[in-house]
N, C-alpha and C positions, 0 to 999 in steps of 0.2 A: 188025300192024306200023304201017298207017296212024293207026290209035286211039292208039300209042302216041306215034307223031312229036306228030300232034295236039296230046295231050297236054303233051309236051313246050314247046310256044308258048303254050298257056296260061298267065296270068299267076298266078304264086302265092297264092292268096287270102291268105296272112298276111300277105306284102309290099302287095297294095292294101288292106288295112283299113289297117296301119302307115302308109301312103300319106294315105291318107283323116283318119286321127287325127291325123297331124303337121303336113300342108299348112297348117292355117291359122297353126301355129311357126313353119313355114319362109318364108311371108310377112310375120310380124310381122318374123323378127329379120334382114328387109330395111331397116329403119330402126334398128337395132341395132348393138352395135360386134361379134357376129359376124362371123367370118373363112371358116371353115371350105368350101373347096369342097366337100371330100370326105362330110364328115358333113349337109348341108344341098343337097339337090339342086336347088335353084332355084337359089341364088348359085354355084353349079359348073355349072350347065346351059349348055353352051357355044352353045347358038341365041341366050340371054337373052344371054349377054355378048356375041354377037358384034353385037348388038343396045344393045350397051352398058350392060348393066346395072353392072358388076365398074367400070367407068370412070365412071357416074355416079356411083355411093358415093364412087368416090376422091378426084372431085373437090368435090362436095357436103361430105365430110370435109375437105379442105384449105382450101375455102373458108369454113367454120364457127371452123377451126383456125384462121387468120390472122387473123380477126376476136376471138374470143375473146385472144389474145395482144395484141394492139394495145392492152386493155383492161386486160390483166395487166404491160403494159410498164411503166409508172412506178415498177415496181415493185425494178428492176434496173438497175443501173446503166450508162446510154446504150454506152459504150464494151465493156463485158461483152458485155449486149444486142448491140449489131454485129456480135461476134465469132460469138456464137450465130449469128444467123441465118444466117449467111454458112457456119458451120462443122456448125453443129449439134450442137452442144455445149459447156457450158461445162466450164474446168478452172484449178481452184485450188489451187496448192505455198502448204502451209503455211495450210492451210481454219481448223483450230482454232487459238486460244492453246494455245502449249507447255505450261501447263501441263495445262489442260484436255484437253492431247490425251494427255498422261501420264498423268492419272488416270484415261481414259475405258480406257488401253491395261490398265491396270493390271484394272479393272474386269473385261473383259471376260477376260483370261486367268485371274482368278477362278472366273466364276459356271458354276455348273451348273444347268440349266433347260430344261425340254421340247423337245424338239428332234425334228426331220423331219429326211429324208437320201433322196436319190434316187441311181440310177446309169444314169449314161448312158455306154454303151463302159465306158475305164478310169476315167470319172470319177466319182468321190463328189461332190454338192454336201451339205451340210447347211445348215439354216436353224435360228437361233432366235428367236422374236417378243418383241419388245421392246414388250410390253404394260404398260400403266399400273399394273397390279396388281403386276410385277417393276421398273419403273423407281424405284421408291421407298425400294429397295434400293442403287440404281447413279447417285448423281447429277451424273455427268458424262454418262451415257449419256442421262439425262433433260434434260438439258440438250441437248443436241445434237437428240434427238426434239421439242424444242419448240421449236427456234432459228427463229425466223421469216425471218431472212436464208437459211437452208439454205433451207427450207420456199416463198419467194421463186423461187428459183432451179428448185425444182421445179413448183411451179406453173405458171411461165412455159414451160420442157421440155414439160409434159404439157399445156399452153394450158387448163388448168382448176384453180380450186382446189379445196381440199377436202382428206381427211385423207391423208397417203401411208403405208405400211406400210412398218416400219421393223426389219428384222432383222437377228442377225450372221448371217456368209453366210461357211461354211470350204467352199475349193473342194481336195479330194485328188484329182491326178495321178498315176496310172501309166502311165508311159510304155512300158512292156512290153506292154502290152494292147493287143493288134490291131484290136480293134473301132473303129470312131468315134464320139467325143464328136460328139452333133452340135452342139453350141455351138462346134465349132472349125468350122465350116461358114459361109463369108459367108451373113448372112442380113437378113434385114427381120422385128419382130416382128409387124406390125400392118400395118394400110394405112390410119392415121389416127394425129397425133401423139400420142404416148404417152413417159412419164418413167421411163429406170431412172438410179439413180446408187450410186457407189459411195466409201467411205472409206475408202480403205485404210491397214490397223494398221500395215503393215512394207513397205521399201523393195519395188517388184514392177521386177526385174530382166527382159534381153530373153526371159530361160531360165524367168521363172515363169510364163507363161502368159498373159501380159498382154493388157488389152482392147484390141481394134482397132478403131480409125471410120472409114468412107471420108467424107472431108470432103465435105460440100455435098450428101449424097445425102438429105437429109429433105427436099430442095425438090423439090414437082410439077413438073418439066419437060416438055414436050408429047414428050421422050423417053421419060422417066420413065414416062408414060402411057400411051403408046403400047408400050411392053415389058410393063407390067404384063396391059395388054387380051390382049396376044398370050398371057402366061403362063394368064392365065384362062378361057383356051377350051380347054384342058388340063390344069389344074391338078388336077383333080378325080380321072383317071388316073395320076398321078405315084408312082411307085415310092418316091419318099421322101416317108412320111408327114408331115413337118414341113412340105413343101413344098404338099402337098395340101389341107393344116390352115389354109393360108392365111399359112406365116410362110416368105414367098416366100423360095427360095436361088437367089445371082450368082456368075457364075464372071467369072474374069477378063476373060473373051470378053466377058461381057456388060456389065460397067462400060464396056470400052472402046467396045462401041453406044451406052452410056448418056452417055459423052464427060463420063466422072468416074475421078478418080484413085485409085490403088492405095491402102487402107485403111492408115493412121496406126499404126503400134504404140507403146500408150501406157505405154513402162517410167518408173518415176515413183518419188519418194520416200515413203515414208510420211508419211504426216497431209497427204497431196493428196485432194480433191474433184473426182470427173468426173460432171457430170449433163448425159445424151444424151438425145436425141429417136430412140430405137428405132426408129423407122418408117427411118430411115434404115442404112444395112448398116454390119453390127457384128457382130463374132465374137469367142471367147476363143483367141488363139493358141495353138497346141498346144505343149507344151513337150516336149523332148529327156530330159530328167528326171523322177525323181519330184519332187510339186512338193504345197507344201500354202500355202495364201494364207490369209489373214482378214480380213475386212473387214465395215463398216458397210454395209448393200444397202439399197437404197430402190426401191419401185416406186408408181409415180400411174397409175392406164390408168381411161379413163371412158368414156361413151358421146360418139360425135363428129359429132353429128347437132344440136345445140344451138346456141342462140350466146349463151346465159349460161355465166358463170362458176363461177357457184355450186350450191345444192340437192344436195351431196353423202350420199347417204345412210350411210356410214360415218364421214362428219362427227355426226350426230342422237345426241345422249347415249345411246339404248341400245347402238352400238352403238361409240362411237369409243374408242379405247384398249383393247379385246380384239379385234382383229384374229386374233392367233394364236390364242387360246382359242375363238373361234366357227367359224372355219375349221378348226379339227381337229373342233371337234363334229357340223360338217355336212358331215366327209371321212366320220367313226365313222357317222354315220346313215345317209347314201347308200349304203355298204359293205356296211350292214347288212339294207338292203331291198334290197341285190343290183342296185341302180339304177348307180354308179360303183366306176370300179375307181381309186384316184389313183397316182400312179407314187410320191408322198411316202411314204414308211413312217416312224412312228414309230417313236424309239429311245429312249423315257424320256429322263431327266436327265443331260446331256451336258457337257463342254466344248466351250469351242470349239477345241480345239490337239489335243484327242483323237481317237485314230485311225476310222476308218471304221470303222461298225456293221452294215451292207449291203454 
């Protein structure tokens, strides 16, 4: 019985070799834009943060973040600009010419083209990549993938330039389904600025699901800071995997510590433009109905340890404009050595108005 207890406290030899191979990963991607408490035992290690590790990064990021934009400022328009900062986000009724925006709508309820599709709860999202090799075919879509004013606008959100990935994005709702979407969850993607935005094809009423911002939350406040340190000396523990993953969740209780207001719901007409700095709390409201959206999705997220602008590597000709095509080939490879499992399932050649395939 004593040999066995013994036993027992022993440390698992697989776990310390695992330990041994990984350590010097888990200290590189301390200067990295990993998030991860849970999968990364340094940056979850609650002695390190209670020691400030989780709050150095955040400020180090915010401080890199606000210099880089200072630099990408002339780029946008002062008045826009103010708005952002203040709000943390830009939003624009009527982004495209009507006509451009008709022909883009027309396009897209068209084409059929390789498509991914995840389920979270009752939710389907599908993606399709709007890669250079299918743009050539869509030239209103290609045109909006090259619009330097849009591309402006995101740049400055994500405080870095460089190429953004640019997909249609059909979100299907069932609202019978018990489970939880956790994108209807207030949340933070990141803990350094980062750009998603969206265009939306058809009017998004208060019942379809609509994106929600809490205004003014992308700004580091010594609240801000101070909540985030506390989350991260637990983080690593937390029953919701999203939350341990490093894409902190706020409950009401906690804006109102944060001494920020109740999140924005942004019902909007179609051929509006919202491009958000994600670091700040954002959710997809759940809707009371079935509900199917479509829209233009953009994301920019970089490393936020820098305080250049530039040196994007998805920007460099092998690789810009197959975005979708290289990321399914190195979902197919990783799958295949049994190294990743991705939650994306491919479903061949899709629309975008067509029902869920998952």
């Amino acid at each position: 019985a004593v040999f066995c207890c013994a036993s027992a406290m022993l440390p698992n030899p697989v776990s310390m070799v695992r330990s041994l191979v990984l350590t010097p990963l888990w200290i590189a991607q301390i200067g990295t834009k990993a998030k991860s408490f849970r999968d990364n035992p340094i940056l979850g290690n609650p002695l390190f943060n209670t020691w400030g590790l989780h709050a150095a990064r955040r400020r180090l990021a915010d401080s890199m973040g606000r210099l880089r934009r200072a630099r990408l400022a002339v780029a946008v328009a002062p008045q826009e600009r103010a708005r952002f900062d203040e709000l943390g986000y830009f939003l624009r009724h009527d982004a495209l010419d009507p006509t451009q925006f008709a022909a883009l709508q027309r396009e897209i309820r068209q084409i059929r083209l390789p498509a991914r599709e995840m389920r979270q709860g009752g939710t389907v999202t599908r993606r399709i990549g709007l890669d250079d090799a299918w743009l050539n075919g869509l030239p209103a879509a290609r045109r909006l993938v090259k619009d330097t004013a849009v591309r402006d606008l995101i740049h400055y959100a994500a405080s870095y330039e460089g190429e953004p990935t640019f997909q249609i994005q059909t979100i299907l709702a069932d609202a019978n389904c018990n489970e939880i979407d956790p994108q209807t969850i207030l949340h933070s993607d990141t803990f350094h600025p980062t750009a998603k935005a969206w265009l939306f094809l058809e009017d998004v009423g208060d019942e379809d699901g609509p994106f929600a911002y809490v205004p003014g939350s992308h700004r580091l406040t010594p609240q801000r800071l101070a909540w985030e340190r506390t989350q991260s000396l637990s983080a690593a523990r937390s029953s919701d995997r999203m939350h341990s993953e490093g894409s902190l969740r706020a409950t009401d209780e906690d804006l109102a510590v944060l001494g920020l207001p109740a999140p924005i719901q942004m019902a909007v007409p179609a051929n509006t433009l919202i491009v958000a700095d994600t670091s700040g709390f954002h959710r997809r409201t759940p809707s009371p109905r079935h509900t199917r959206r479509v829209e233009v999705y953009v994301t920019l997220r970089r490393t936020p340890f820098v305080p250049w602008t530039g040196g994007h590597l998805a920007a460099l000709p092998p690789f810009v404009g197959h975005f979708a095509q290289l990321e399914a080939a190195l979902q197919r490879t990783l799958e295949g050595l049994g190294l990743a499992h991705a939650p994306w399932r491919p479903v061949g050649e899709t629309g975008a108005y067509d029902p869920a395939k998952i």
